[in-house]
C-alpha positions in Angstrom: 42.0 69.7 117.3 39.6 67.1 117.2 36.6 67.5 114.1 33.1 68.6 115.0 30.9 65.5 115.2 27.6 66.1 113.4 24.4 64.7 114.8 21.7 64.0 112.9 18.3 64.0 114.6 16.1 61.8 114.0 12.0 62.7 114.3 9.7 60.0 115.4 6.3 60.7 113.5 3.4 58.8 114.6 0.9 57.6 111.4 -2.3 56.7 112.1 -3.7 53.9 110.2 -7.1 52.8 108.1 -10.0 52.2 110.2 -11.7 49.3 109.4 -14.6 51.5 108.0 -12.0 54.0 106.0 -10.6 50.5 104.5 -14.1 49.0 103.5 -15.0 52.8 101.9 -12.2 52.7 100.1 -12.6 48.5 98.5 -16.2 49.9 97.9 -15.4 52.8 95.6 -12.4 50.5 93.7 -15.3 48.0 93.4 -17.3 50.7 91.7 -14.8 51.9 89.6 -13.6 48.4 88.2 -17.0 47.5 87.4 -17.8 50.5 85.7 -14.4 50.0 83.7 -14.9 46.2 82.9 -18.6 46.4 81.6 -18.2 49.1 78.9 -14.5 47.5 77.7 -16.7 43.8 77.4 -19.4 46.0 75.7 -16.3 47.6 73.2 -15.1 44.1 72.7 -17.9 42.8 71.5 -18.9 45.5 69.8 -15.2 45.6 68.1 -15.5 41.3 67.2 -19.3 41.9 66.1 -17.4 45.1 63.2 -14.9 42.5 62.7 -17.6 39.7 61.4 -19.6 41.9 59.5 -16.2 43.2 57.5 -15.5 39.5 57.0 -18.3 38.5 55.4 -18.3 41.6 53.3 -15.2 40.8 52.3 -16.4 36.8 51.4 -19.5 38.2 49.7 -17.3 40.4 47.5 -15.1 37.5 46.9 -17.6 35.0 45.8 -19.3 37.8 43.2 -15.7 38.0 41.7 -15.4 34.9 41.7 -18.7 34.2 39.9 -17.8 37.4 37.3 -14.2 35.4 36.1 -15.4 32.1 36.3 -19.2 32.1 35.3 -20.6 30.7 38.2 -20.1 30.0 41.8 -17.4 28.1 44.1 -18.9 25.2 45.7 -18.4 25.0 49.5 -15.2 23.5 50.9 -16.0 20.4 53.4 -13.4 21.1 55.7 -11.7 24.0 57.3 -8.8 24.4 54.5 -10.8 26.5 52.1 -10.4 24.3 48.5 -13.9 24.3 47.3 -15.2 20.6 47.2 -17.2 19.4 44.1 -18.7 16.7 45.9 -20.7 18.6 48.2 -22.3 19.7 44.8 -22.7 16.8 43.0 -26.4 16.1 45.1 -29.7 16.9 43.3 -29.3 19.8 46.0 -25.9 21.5 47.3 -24.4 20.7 51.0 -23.8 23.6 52.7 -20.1 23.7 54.1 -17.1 26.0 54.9 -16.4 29.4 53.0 -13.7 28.2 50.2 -11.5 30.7 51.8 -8.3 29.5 50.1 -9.7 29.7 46.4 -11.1 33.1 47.1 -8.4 34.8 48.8 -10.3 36.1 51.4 -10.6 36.3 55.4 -11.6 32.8 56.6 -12.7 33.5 60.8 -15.1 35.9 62.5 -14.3 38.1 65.1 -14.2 35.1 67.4 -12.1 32.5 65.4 -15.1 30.4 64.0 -14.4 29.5 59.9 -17.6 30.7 58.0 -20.0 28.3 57.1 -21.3 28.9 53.1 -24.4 27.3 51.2 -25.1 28.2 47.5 -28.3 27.1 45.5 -27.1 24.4 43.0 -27.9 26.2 40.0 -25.4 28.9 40.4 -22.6 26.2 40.8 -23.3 24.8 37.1 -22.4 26.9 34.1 -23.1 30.8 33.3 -25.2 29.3 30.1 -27.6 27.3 32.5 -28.0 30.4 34.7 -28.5 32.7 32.0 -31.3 30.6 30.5 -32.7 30.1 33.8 -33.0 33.9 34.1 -31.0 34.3 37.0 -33.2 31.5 39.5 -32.9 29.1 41.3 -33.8 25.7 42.8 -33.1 25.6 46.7 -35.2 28.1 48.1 -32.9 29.3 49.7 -35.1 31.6 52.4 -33.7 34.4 55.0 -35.9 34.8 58.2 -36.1 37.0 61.2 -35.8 35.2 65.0 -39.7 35.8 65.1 -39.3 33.4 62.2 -40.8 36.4 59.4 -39.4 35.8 55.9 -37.1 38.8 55.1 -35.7 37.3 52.1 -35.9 34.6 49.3 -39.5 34.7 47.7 -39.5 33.3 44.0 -35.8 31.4 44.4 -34.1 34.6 44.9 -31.3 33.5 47.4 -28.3 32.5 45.0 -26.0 32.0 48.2 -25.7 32.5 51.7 -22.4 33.2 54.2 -23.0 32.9 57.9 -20.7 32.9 61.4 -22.2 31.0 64.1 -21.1 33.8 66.2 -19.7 34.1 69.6 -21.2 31.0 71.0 -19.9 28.8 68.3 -22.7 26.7 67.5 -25.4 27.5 64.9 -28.8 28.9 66.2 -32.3 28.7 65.4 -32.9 26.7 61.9 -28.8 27.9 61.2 -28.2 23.9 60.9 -24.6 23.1 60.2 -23.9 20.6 57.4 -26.9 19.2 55.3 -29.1 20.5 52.8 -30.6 23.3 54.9 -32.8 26.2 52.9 -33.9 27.9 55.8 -31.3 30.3 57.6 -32.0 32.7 60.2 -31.1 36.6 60.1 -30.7 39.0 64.2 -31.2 41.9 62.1 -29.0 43.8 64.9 -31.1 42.8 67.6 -30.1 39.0 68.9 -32.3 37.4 71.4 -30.9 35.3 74.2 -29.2 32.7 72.9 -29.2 33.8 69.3 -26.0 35.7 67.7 -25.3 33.4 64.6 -24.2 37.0 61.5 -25.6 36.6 57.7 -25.3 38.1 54.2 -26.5 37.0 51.1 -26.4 37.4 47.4 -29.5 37.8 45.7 -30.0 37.0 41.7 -30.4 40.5 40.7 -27.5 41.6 42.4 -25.8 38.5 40.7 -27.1 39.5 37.4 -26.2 43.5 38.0 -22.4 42.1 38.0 -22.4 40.6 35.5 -23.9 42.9 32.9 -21.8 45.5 34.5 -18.7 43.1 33.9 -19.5 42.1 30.5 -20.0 38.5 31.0 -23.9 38.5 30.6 -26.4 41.0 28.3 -29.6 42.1 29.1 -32.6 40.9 26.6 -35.7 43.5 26.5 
């Protein structure tokens, strides 16, 4: 007896494409959906390397105040990109500024978009902690912090002992931010950069100077 063959049917189903206008709805609404995607992760990014700066030079202002309590005054500024502090950048009547001494202070070296911080500090603070002492905690380099509408915001009297800055995402340093030189004048965004402008400060003041090092022990306070 011969075996039952099996046949297997096979059903034809007809598909109807896209139109034409079904396939230009559908780009349109994946356009819209991308672009509403893209712009806010750009915006996190940004917003992420901009958190990422401002915990780096935290972290450098931290690091030159300790470094200023153990040693009695402050690092001068490397002239390259290795971080060794450089004396002859301070050897001037007035301090070059330069690169963060990352190296010698243990501490991050970019910003949130691989630029090195650049560092200037008014010569006095570089000498001795018995010159700054007698000198009451000032200066020489008016050092001076502005606004981008070019209003001073810091550094009346001599005030400024230092200053760290990234040259932000575009790389180059805005407004009177001059990379190199003698420079006195540096320009804060205060949160709010202008078109073109995205250069991120911080500073040390004297009294904050002063407050660590009375609280350290290294200087006293005469009524």
């Amino acid at each position: 007896m011969l075996p039952k063959q099996k046949y297997i049917q096979i059903t034809r189903c007809n598909h109807s494409g896209f139109t034409l206008l079904e396939l230009a709805i559908v780009l349109f609404i994946v356009a819209l959906l991308t672009g509403g995607v893209l712009v806010p992760l750009g915006q996190r990014m940004n917003q992420q390397y901009l958190q990422n700066t401002q915990a780096v030079l935290e972290e450098a202002k931290e690091g030159l105040l300790g470094y200023a309590v153990l040693n009695g005054h402050f690092p001068c500024p490397a002239n390259d990109e290795n971080g060794i502090a450089d004396a002859s950048l301070c050897s001037a009547s007035e301090t070059q500024e330069g690169f963060i001494p990352w190296s010698d202070l243990g501490v991050g070296r970019y910003d949130g978009w691989g630029n090195t911080l650049r560092y200037r500090v008014d010569k006095v603070f570089t000498t001795d902690e018995t010159t700054i002492v007698s000198q009451n905690f000032i200066g020489s380099s008016n050092l001076t912090i502005y606004n981008v509408v070019n209003n001073k915001i810091a550094g009346d009297n001599n005030t400024i002992v230092a200053v760290v800055f990234s040259v932000g995402k575009n790389g180059i340093a805005d407004k009177t931010n001059v990379v190199g030189g003698t420079n006195a004048h540096y320009t804060q965004d205060e949160q709010n950069p202008e078109a073109g402008f995205d250069d991120r400060l911080i500073w040390i003041s004297n009294n904050v100077l002063a407050s660590r090092w009375v609280m350290s022990g290294r200087a006293t306070v005469t009524p």
